[in-house]
C-alpha positions in Angstrom: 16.2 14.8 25.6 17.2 15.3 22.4 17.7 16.7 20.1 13.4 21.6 7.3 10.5 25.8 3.1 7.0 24.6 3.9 5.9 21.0 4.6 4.2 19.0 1.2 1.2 17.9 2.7 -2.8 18.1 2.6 -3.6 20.7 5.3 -1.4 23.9 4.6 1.6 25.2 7.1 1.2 28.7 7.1 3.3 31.7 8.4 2.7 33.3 11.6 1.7 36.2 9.3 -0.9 34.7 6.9 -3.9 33.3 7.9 -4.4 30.0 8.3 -6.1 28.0 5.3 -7.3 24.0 6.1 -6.9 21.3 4.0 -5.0 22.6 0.9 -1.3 22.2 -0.6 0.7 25.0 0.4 2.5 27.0 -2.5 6.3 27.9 -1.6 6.3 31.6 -0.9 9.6 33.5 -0.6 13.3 33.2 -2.0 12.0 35.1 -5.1 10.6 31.4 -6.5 7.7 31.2 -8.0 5.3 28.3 -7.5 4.2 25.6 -9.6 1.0 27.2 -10.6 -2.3 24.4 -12.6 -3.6 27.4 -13.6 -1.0 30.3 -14.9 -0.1 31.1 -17.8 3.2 30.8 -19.5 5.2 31.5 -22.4 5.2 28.3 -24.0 7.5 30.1 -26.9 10.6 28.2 -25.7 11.0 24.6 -27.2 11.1 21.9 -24.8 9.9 23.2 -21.9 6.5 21.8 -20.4 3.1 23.4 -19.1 1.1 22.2 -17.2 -2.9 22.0 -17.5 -5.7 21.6 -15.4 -8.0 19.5 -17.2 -12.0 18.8 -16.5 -12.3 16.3 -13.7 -9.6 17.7 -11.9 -7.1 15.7 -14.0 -4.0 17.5 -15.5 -2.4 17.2 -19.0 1.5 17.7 -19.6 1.9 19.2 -23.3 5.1 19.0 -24.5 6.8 21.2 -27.2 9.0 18.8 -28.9 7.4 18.7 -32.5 4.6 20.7 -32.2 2.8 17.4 -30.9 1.0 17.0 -27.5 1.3 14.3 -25.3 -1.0 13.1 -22.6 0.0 12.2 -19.5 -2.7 11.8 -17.2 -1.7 10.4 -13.4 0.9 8.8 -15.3 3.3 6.3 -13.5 5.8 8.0 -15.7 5.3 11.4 -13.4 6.9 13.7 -16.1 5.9 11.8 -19.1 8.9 12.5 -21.6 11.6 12.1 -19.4 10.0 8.7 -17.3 9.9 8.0 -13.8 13.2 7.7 -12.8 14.4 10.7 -14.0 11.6 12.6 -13.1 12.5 11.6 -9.4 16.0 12.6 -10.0 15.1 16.1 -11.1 12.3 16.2 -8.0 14.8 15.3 -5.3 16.7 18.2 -5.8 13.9 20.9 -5.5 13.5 22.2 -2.2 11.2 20.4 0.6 9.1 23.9 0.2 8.5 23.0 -3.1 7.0 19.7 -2.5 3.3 20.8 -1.5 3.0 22.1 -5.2 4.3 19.5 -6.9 2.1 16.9 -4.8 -0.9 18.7 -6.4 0.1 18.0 -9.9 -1.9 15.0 -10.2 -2.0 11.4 -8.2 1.1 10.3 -9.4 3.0 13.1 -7.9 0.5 13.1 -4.5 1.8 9.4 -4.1 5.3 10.0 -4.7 5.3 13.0 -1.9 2.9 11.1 0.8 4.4 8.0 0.3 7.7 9.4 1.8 9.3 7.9 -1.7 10.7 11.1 -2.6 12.6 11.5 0.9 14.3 8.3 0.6 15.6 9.0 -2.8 16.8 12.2 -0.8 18.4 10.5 2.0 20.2 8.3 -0.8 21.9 10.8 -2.6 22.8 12.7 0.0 20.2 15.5 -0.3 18.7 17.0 3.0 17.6 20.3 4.4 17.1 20.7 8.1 14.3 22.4 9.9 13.7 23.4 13.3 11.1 22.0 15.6 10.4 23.3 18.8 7.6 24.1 21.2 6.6 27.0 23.6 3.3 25.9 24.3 2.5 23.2 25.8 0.8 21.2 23.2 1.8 23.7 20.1 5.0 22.8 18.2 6.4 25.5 14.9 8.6 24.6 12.6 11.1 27.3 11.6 13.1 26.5 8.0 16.4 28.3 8.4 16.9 28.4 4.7 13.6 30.7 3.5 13.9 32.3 7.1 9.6 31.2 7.5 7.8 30.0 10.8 5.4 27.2 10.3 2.5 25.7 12.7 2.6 22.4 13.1 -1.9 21.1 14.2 -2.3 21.2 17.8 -1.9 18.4 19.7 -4.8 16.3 21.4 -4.0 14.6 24.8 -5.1 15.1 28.7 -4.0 17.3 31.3 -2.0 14.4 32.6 0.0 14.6 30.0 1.0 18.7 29.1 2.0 17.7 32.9 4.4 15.5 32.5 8.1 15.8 31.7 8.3 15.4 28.2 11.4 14.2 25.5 10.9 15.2 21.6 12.7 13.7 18.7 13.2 14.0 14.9 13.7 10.7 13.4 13.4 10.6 9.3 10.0 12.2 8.6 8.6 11.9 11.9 8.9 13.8 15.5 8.0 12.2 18.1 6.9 13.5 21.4 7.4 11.3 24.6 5.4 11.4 27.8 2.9 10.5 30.4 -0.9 9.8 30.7 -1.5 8.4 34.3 0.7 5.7 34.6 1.4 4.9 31.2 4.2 6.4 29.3 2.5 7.6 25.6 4.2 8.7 22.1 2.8 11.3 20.0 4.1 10.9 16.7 3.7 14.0 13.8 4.1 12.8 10.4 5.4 15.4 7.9 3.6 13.7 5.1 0.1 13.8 6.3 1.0 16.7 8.9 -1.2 15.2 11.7 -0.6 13.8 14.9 -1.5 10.2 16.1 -0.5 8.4 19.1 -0.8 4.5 20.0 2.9 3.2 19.9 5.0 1.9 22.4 9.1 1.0 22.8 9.8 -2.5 23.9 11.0 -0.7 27.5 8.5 2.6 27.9 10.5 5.0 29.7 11.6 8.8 30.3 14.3 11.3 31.3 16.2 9.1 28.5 19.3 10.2 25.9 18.4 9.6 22.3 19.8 11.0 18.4 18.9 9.9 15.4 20.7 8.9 12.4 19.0 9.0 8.8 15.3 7.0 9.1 16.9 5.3 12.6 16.7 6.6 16.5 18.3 5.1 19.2 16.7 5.5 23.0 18.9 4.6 25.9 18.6 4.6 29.8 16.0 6.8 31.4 13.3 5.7 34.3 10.4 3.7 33.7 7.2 4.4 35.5 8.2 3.5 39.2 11.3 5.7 39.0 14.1 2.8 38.6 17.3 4.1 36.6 17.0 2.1 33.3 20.3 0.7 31.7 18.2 -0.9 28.6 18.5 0.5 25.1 16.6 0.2 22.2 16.2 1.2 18.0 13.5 2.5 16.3 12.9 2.6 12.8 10.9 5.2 11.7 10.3 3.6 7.8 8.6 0.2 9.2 7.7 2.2 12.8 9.6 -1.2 15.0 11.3 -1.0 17.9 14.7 -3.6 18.6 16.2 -4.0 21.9 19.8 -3.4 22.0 22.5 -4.9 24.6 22.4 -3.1 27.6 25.1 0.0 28.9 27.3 -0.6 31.7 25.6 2.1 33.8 22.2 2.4 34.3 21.7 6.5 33.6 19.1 9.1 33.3 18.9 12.7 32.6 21.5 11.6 29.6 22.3 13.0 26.6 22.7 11.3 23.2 24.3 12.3 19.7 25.8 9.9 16.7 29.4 10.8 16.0 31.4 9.0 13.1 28.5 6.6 12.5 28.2 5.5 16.1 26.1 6.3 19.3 26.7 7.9 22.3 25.1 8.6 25.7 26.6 11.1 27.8 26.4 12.6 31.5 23.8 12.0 33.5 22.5 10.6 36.9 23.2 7.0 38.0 23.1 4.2 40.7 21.3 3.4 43.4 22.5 6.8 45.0 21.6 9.0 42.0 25.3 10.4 41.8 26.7 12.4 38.8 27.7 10.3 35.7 30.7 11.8 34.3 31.7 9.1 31.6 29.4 8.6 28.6 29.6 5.4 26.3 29.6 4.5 23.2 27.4 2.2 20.9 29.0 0.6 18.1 25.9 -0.7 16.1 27.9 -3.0 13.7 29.5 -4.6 16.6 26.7 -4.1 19.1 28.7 -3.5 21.9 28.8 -0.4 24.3 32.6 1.1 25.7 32.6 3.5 28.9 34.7 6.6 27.7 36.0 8.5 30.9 35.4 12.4 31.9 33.4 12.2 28.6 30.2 14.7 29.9 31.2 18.3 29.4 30.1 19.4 33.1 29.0 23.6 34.0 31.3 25.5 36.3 30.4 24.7 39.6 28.4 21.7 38.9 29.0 18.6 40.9 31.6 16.2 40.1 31.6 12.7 39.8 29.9 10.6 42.7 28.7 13.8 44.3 25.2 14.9 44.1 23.7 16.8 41.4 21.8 20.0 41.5 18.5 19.0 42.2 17.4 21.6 38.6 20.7 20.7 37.0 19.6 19.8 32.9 20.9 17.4 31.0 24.4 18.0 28.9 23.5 20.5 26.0 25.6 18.7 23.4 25.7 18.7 19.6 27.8 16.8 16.6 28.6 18.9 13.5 30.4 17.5 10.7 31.7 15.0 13.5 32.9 16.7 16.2 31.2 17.1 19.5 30.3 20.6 21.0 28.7 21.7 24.2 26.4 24.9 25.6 28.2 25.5 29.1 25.3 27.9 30.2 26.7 28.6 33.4 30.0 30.3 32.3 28.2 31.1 28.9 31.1 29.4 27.0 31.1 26.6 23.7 33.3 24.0 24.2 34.6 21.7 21.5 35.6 17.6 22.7 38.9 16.5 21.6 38.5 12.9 20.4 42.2 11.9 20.7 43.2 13.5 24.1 39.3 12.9 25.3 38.7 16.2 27.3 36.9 19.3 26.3 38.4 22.9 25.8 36.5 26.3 24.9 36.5 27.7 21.3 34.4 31.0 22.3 31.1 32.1 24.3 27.5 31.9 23.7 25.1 34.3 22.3 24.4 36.9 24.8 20.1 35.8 24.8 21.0 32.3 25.6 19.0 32.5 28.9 17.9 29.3 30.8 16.9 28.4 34.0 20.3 25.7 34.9 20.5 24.6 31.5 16.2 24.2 31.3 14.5 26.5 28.3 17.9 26.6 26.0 17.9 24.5 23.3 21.5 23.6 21.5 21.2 21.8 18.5 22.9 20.7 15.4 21.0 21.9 12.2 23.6 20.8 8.8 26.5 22.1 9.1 25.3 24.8 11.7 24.9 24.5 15.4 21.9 26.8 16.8 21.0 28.0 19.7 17.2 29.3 20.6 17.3 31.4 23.9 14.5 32.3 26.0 13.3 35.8 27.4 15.8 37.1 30.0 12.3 37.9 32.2 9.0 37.4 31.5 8.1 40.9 31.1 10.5 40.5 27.6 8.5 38.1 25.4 10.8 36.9 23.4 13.3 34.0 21.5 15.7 34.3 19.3 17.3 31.5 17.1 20.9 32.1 16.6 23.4 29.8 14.5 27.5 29.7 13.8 29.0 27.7 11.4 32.1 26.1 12.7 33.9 25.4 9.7 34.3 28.8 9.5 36.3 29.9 12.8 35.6 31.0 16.3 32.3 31.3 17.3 30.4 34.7 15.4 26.7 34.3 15.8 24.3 35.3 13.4 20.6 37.0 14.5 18.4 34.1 12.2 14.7 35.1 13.8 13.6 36.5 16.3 10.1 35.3 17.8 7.6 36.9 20.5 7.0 34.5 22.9 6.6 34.7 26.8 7.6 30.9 27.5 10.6 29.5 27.4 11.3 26.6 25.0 10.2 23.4 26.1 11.3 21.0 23.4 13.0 21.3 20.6 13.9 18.9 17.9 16.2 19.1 14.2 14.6 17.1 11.3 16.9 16.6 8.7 15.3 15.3 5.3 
């Protein structure tokens, strides 16, 4: 289990306080920024700035300023005709993500650039990425929640069978995809959302289908490892996905077989952590690590954070127990110990973990299950579930390490009478 201002695509994410339009490119609301707007009206006064025209036919017309002289650009490859291509893609990639549904409806040109996912690779390039939150109540609804313009987004419903909002289910945010593992009958199934066309399609399949597995990704890569497959054995296979050519690679097998894992990249490498092994299902207290230009795995010791009172190595879990709530900002390791309420931080060098403060007082689970911990930039959050179900409500709150001890900060606050399910950080 694992673990971005409105999405630029054809149907429109809207707010849980606006109703819900189909089919049309959503205009950033909030922040004070005005949207691009086809049709308003500016003062053109200033020389060397551009408006933008809607044309007949649905075809738009950039007049520039320099001169007195117009110049056409109609779906130009240029995209912003007097600064060319290039440039215009260097000036796009550093307006925000919620900016991107307006710009797409420019003209084709800018449409192609969005949907092709073009504009998020020259993001990912330079270093330019905003995360948002993903995470489901329901049991086929998923929100997105953009931590930056503080606005709740609904993501199109998913379509499946009973057999699958049944099943035990693992979500994941890989470049601009999540992806949504599970079961329908005896198959295992992947529900993939696609933040440029913001639908849902299903079909795809890892070279080893499995569940209960640990997995994080890294840029437009995820790796899956360990996990059961369909009859319940204890898988020690791994595997890669790429979400830009949608391929799966196997990788060389870990040296335990485990499930009910954890996974996170640290310093540009993998790990797995905790979970349940053997033949005998015993705790796994070691985790290992993946080293994917040498593509070999090493067992680190005592590496899983544990919960007070949980079982120790080679003794048997809690039958409820969750898997290690564990999170990597700015490359260190953290963990949600939910039954003493505490952070801990893990010290690389002496490799054991020590507590830097507590949790927010709402981080309510059931052993670990309906708390999400998760790293979002350079924040780590935390999305607690109602105390009771008479409450009816989560709350998302986030600390910043870099900045000392843990102090929470309140970012929004959500009625709801479920805990969360799944819950997944896309970064992009």
């Amino acid at each position: 289990m694992l673990e971005g201002r409105s999405c630029l695509i054809s149907r429109v994410f809207t707010s849980s306080c606006q109703p819900e339009s189909q089919w049309a490119f959503m205009p950033y609301i909030g922040s004070g920024k005005r949207p691009l707007d086809l049709d308003a009206d500016e003062d053109d006064s200033h020389s060397g700035q551009l408006k933008f025209q809607r044309l007949p036919g649905s075809r738009e017309r950039v007049i520039g300023q320099s001169g007195g002289r117009a110049t056409d650009s109609i779906d130009s490859d240029s995209l912003i005709h007097t600064i060319g291509r290039d440039m215009s893609i260097n000036c796009l990639i550093h307006c925000s993500r919620s900016d991107y549904g307006s710009i797409a409806s420019l003209n084709k040109s800018f449409q192609s650039l969005v949907r092709s996912g073009e504009i998020y690779m020259s993001r990912r390039k330079n270093g330019i990425i905003e995360h948002w939150v993903y995470f489901s109540c329901q049991l086929l609804e998923w929100e997105a929640f953009d931590p930056i313009s503080s606005r709740w987004m609904h993501l199109p419903r998913m379509t499946s069978n009973e057999c699958f909002m049944c099943s035990d289910k693992e979500s994941l945010a890989v470049g601009t995809q999540l992806l949504v593992f599970g079961m329908e009958v005896t198959s295992h199934v992947i529900y993939r959302y696609s933040l440029l066309t913001n639908s849902w399609s299903s079909g795809m399949r890892m070279n080893t289908p499995r569940c209960l597995f640990g997995s994080a990704s890294l840029g437009e890569i995820a790796i899956l490892a360990g996990g059961c497959d369909s009859r319940g054995n204890i898988l020690s296979s791994a595997e890669m996905y790429n979400s830009e050519t949608q391929t799966w690679v196997t990788l060389h097998s870990m040296k335990k077989p485990r499930k009910m894992c954890s996974g996170v990249f640290m310093d540009g490498k993998f790990y797995v952590i905790g979970g349940i092994g053997g033949s005998d299902s015993k705790v796994l207290t070691c985790g290992e690590e993946y080293d994917l230009e040498m593509e070999t795995w090493t067992e680190i010791p005592n590496m899983s954070p544990g919960q007070g009172g949980a079982a120790r190595d080679n003794e048997m879990p809690p039958a409820t127990e969750a898997p290690p709530l564990v999170a990597v900002v700015n490359n260190d390791l953290y963990a949600a110990d939910y039954a003493d309420m505490e952070v801990k931080k893990y010290d690389k060098v002496r490799n054991l973990w020590f507590t830097v403060g507590r949790l927010p007082d709402r981080a309510a689970s059931m052993n670990g299950w309906g708390l999400a911990f998760r790293a979002c930039g350079d924040r780590l959050i935390v999305i607690g579930g109602p105390r009771s179900m008479g409450e009816g409500y989560i709350e998302l709150n986030a600390w910043i390490p870099s900045e000392g001890p843990p102090q929470w900060n309140l970012l929004a606050r959500k009625r709801s009478g479920n805990f969360v399910y799944n819950c997944a950080v896309m970064g992009c």
